[in-house]
N, C-alpha and C positions, 0 to 999 in steps of 0.2 A: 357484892362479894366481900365477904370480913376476911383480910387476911390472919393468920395465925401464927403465933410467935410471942417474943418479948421486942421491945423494940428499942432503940436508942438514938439520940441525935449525934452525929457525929461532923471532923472535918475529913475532905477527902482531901487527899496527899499524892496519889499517881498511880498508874494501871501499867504493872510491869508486861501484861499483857490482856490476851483477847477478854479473857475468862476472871481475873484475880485483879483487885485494887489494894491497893495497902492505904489506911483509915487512922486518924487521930481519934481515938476513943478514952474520954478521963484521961487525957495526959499520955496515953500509950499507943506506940503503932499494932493497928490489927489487920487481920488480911481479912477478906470479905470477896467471895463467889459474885460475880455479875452473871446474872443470868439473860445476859443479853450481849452476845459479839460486836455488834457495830459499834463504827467509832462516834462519840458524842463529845468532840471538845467543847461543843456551848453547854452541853449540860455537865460535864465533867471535867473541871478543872482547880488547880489547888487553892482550897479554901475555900469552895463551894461545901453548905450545909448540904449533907446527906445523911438517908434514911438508913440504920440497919436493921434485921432482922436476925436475931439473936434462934440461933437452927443448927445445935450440934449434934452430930451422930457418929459411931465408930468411921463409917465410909468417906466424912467427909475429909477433905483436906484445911478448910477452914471452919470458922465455929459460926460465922458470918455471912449472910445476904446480903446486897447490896441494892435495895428497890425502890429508892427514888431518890429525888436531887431537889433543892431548891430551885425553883427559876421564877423570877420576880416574884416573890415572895411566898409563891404556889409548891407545894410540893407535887413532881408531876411522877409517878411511877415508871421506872424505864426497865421492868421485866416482859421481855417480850413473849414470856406463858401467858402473862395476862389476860389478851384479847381470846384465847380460846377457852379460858377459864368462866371469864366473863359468860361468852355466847354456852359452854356447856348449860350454865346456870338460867340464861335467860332464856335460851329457846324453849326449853320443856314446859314454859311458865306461860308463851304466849307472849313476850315482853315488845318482840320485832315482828313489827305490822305485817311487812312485809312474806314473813313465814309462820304466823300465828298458826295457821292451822293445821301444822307437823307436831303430831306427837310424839311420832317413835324420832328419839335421833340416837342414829349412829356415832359412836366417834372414833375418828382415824381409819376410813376404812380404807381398803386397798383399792387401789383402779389403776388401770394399764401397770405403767411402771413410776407411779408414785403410791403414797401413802395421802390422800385428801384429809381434812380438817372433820367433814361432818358430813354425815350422808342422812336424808331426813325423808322420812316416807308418813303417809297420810292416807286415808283409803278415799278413791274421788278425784286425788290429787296427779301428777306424775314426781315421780322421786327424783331429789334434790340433791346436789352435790353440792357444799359449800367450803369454800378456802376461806381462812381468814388469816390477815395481814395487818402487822403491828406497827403504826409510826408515833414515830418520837419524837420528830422534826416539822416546825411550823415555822414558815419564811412570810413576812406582812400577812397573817392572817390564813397562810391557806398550810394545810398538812402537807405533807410529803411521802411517798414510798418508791423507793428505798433510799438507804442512806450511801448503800454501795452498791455497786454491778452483782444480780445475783442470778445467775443460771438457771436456781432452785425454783425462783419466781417463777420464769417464765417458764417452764416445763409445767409448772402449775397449770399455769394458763392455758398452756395449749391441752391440759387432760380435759381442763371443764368444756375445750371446743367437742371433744372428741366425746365428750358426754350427750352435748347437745346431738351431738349425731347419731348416739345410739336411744333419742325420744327420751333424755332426763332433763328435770331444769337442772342452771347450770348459774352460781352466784359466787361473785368476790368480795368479801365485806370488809373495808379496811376498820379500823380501831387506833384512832388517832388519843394516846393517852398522856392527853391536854385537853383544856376550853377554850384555849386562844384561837381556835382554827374556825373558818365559818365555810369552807369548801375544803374537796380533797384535792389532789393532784399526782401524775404519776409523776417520778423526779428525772426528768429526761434530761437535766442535765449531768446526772449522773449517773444512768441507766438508760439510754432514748430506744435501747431494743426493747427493754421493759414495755415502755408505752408503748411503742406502734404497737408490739403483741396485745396489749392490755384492749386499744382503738378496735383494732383486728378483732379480737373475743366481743366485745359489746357487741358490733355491729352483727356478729355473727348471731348473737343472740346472746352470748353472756351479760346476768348481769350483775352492777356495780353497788355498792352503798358504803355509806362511812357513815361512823358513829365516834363524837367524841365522847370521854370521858374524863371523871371527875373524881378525886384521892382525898375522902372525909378524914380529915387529920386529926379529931380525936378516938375516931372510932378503929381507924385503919382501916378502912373502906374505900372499895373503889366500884364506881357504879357508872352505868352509862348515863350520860348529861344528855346530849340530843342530837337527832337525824343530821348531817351534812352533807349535801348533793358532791357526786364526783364530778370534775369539768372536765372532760376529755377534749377542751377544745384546741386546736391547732393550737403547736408553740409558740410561733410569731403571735399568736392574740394574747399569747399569759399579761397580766396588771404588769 
């Protein structure tokens, strides 16, 4: 996936809030949209090189992106559209094994009382619901979700049970956008309703996958790098 834009290297300076950073740009402060809420002080902190994205328009309030961060020398993407930008591009294509043979995909569609990620039909097949889930956090090697306690999450979770029980398959793909991760995990220590729900869904039938990815830094590319199993294994057993 090419992103679009002009781009610039810049310093980052401070996040007066969820949504806005202010940026050392050629000497001058600029403000820059993060399109991503959570808090990331390992990835964002002052004097950390960051990506911007040069994206003005009358509506916006700044003229700036803000989508990725230096971390040990990597430029790691911390927009969290990504991962569904990503899967729009790659499922139509065949690219995840795991759902090659979904042509038609829906995206966003409505069930019970949420709005799902991607609903994937195939004729042969039974039809798919799939969530997808952005982490930007990797601790000795293994991904993380989420970064905060999120309600939204788990409401997810419990649709794709309630999928499974009206005879659809039922998948969560997290999208870990880094290479440093070689497993997922859910972050129970910052969400532990998260997981059990997450434990709960597998066993019920939901299933799991993560996929890291990879930010081509001359091209402005972000592509998926490779398959990473999720460990739902008991807490007490984490490295």
């Amino acid at each position: 996936m090419k992103l679009q834009g002009t781009f610039h290297y810049s310093e980052f300076l401070e996040r007066p809030n969820r949504f806005l950073t202010i940026c050392q740009l050629n000497g001058k402060r600029v403000s820059a949209y993060i399109p991503n809420p959570g808090p990331m002080p390992d990835l964002l902190f002052p004097g950390v090189e960051v990506l911007l994205r040069h994206t003005p328009a009358e509506h916006r309030k700044t003229d700036y992106d803000l989508v990725c961060s230096r971390n040990q020398g990597t430029l790691l993407s911390l927009d969290s559209r990504v991962p569904n930008w990503l899967l729009a591009e790659a499922l139509p294509q065949g690219q995840l094994a795991p759902f090659a043979h979904y042509q038609d995909i829906i995206s966003e569609p409505v069930y019970k009382e949420s709005r799902l990620d991607f609903l994937l039909h195939a004729e042969g097949y039974p039809s798919c619901y799939l969530e997808a889930k952005s982490s930007t956090d990797a601790i000795n090697y293994i991904g993380l979700f989420p970064r905060v306690p999120t309600e939204r999450g788990q409401r997810h979770v419990q649709e794709l049970m309630h999928a499974i029980d009206e005879g659809y398959r039922a998948a969560i793909v997290f999208i870990v956008q880094r290479t440093d991760a070689d497993r997922m995990r859910p972050n129970d220590s910052v969400d532990p309703d998260f997981g059990l729900i997450l434990r709960k869904a597998v066993q019920y039938g939901v299933e799991a996958f993560a996929w890291t990815t990879r930010f081509i830094e001359p091209t402005h590319e972000i592509v998926l790098h490779r398959a990473i199993p999720v460990d739902l294994s008991p807490i007490d057993t984490q490295d």
